[in-house]
C-alpha positions as a printed Julia matrix, in Angstrom:
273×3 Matrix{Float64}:
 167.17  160.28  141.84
 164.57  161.15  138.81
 162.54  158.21  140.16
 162.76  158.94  143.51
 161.46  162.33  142.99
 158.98  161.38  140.94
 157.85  158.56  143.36
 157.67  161.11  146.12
 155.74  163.99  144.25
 153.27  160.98  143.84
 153.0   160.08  147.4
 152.95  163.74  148.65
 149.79  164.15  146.21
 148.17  161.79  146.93
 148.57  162.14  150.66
 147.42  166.07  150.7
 144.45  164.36  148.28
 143.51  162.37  151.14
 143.36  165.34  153.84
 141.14  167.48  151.29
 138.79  164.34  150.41
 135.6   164.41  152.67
 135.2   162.05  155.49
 132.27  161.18  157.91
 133.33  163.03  161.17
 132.97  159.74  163.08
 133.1   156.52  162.47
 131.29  153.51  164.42
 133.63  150.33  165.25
 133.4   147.1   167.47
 136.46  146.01  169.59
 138.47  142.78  169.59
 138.78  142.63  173.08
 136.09  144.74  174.8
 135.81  147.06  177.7
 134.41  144.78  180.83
 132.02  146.93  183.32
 132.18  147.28  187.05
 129.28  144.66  186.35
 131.39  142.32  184.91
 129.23  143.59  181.26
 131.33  143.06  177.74
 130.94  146.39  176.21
 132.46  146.35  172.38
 131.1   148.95  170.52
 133.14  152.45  169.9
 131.92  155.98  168.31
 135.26  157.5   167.0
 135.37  161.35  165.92
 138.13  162.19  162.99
 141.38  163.91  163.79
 141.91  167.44  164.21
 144.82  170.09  164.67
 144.89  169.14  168.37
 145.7   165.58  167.76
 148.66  166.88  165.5
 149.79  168.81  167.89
 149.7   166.17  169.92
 151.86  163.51  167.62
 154.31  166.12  166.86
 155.31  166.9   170.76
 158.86  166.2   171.16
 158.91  165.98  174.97
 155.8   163.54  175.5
 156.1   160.15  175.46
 154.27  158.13  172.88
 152.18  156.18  175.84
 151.05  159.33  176.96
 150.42  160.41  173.32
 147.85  157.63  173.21
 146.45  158.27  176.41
 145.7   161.61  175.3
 144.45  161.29  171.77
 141.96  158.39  172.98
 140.71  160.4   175.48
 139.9   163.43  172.93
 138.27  160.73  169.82
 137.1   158.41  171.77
 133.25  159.82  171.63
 130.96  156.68  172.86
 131.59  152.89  174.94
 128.69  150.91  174.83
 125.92  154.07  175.87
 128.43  155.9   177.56
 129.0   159.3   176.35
 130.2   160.86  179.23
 134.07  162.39  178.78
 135.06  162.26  181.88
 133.79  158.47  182.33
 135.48  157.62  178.99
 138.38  158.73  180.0
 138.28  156.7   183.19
 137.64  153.81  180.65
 140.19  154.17  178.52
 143.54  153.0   180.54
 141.45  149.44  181.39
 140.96  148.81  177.86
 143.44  145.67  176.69
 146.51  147.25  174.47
 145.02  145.23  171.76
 141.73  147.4   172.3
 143.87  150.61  172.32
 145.88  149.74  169.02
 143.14  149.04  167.3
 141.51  152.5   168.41
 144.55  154.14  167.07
 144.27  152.71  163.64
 140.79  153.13  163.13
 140.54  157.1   163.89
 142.87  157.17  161.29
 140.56  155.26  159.6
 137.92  157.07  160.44
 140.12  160.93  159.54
 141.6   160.12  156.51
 140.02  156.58  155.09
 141.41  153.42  154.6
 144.55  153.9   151.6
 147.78  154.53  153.54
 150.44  155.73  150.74
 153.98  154.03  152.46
 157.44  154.16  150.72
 159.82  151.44  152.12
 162.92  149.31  150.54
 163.03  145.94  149.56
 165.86  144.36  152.37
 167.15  142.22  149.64
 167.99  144.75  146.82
 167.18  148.18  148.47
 165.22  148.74  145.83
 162.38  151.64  146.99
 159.04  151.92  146.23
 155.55  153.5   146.75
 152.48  151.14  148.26
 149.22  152.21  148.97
 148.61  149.76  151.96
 144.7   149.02  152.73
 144.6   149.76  156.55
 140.94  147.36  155.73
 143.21  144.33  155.21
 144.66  144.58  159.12
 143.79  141.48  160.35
 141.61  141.97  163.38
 142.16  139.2   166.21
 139.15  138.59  168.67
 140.25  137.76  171.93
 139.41  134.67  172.69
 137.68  134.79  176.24
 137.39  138.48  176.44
 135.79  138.05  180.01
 139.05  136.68  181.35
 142.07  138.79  181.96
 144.03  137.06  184.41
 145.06  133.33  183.34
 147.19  130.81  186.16
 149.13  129.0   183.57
 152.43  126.35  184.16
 155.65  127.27  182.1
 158.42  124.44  182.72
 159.83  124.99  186.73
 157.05  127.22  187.3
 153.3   128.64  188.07
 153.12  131.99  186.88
 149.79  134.23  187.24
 149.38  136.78  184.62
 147.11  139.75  183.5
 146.47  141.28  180.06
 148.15  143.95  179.01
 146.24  147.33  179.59
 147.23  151.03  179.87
 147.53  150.76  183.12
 150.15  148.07  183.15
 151.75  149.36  180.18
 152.1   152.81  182.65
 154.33  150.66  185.16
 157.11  150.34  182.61
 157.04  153.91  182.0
 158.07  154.22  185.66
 161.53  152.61  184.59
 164.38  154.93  183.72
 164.64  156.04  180.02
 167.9   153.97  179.45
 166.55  150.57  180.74
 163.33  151.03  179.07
 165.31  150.71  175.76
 167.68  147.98  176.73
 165.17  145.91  178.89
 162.03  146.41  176.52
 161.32  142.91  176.19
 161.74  141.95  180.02
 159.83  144.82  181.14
 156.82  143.75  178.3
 156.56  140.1   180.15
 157.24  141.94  184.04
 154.4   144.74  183.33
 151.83  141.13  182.26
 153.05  138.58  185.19
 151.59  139.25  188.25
 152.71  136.0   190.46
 155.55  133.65  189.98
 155.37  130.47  192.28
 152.65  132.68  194.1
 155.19  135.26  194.84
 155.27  138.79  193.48
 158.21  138.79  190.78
 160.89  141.53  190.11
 162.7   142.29  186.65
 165.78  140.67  187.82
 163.71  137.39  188.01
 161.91  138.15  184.52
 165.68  138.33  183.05
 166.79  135.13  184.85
 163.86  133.15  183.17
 164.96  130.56  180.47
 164.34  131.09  176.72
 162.26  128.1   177.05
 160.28  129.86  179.82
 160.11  133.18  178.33
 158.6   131.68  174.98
 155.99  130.0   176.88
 154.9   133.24  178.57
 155.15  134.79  175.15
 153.23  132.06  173.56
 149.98  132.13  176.2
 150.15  136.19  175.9
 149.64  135.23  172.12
 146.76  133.17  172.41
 145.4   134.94  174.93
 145.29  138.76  173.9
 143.58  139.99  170.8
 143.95  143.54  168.73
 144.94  143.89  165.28
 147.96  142.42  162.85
 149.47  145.58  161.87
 151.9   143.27  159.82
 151.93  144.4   155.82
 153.57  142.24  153.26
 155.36  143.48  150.51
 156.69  142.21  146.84
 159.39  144.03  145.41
 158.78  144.85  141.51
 162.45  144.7   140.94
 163.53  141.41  142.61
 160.52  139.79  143.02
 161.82  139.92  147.02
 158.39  139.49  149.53
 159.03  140.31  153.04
 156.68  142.21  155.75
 157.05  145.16  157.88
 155.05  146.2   160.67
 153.21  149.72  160.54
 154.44  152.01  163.7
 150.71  153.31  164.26
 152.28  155.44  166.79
 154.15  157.86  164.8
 152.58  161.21  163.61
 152.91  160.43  159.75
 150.85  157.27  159.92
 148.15  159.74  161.11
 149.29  162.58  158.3
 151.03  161.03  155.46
 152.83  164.5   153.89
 154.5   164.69  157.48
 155.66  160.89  156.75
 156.44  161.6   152.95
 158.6   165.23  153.63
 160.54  162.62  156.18
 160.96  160.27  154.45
 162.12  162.78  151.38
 164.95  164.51  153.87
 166.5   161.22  154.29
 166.84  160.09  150.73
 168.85  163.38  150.29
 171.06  163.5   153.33
């Protein structure tokens, strides 16, 4: 329990550290996907601003769901797309962009608010040993879409032709239509219903998406794969007391990643319930 304590204090330090350090107020980035124009224009470069109490208030609302979380924090950071400064027109922007575009948004205005170092306590699966990393949110691998012109791809998956479009906020809005209960139970159906757009030409249900083979539902999987870009938010691990290795991925979504104490005074009531 000494340890543990310790090992918190530690975190918690040098999390509230990394809220008082100075930061630029904005930061510049360039999307792996891009935002395409009503003139069919790639536009990839971003103006983020930092986080500020609104943004927190924002994470930390029970009753909002974390699509709508994203929606909203985007909107207010999201400064500059290509020349366009306009709010109102970057907000029209904004649920068009590819999820991939919109992950990597939400990882780099924490970037941009707090820096890089990411202090994260998790236990090795094999021991349950727990330690403190300092994950470098630099190291995200960033994955460039690979025809970012193209968002809708006719592709043959064994038994059938299947027309499918990139995952954007808009699409990723239709399965927030779906009942609470079946959004939990049918989250991987409703992922591969809310991308296919035709199947044999014909508009397809979530009753057909569950009927699909294995076979069939990897090679949807597998072209959404090679086909999307964004950012690994995979992190590996080594365990200093097993010598275990093992990866977990970073829920960008949750208001810690965005202010570590809130993660650390979390993760701090657990260890003592």
């Amino acid at each position: 329990m000494a340890d543990d304590k310790s090992m918190e204090a530690k975190a918690q330090f040098y999390a509230e550290n990394q809220t008082q350090d100075p930061k630029s107020p904005v930061g510049s980035y360039t999307l792996p996907c891009g935002h395409l124009t009503a003139e069919g224009e790639l536009v990839k470069d971003v103006v983020l601003r930092e986080f500020s109490g609104v943004e927190e208030d924002i994470l930390a609302a029970e009753r909002l769901e974390s699509s709508k979380k994203m929606e909203l924090i985007l909107s207010n950071t999201l400064l500059q797309v290509g020349t366009t400064q306009d709010p109102n027109e970057i907000t029209k922007i904004i649920p068009h962009l590819p999820v991939g575009d919109r992950v990597f948004l939400l990882l780099s205005t924490r970037r941009t608010s707090l820096g890089d170092s990411f202090p994260y306590i998790t236990k090795c699966p094999e021991c349950k040993h727990k330690d403190l990393f300092i994950v470098d949110l630099d190291e995200c691998k960033l994955i460039e879409m690979p025809n970012p012109v193209k968002r809708v791809y006719d592709i043959e998956i064994p038994g059938h032709s299947v027309r499918w479009h990139v995952m954007t906020g808009i699409r990723e809005a239709k399965i927030q239509a779906f009942p609470l209960a079946q959004r939990k139970n049918d989250a991987v159906s409703l992922s591969i219903l809310a991308r296919v757009e035709l199947l044999d030409d014909k508009p397809v249900n979530l009753q057909q998406i569950k009927q699909l083979s294995m076979a069939q539902r990897n090679a949807l999987r597998d072209s959404f794969s090679e086909n999307e870009g964004g950012v690994d938010t995979g992190v590996s691990f080594d365990c200093a007391n097993c010598g275990h290795e093992w990866q977990e991925d970073l829920d960008i979504s949750q208001q810690g990643f965005f202010f570590p104490s809130a993660a650390l005074r979390s993760w701090k009531r657990k260890s003592t319930s």
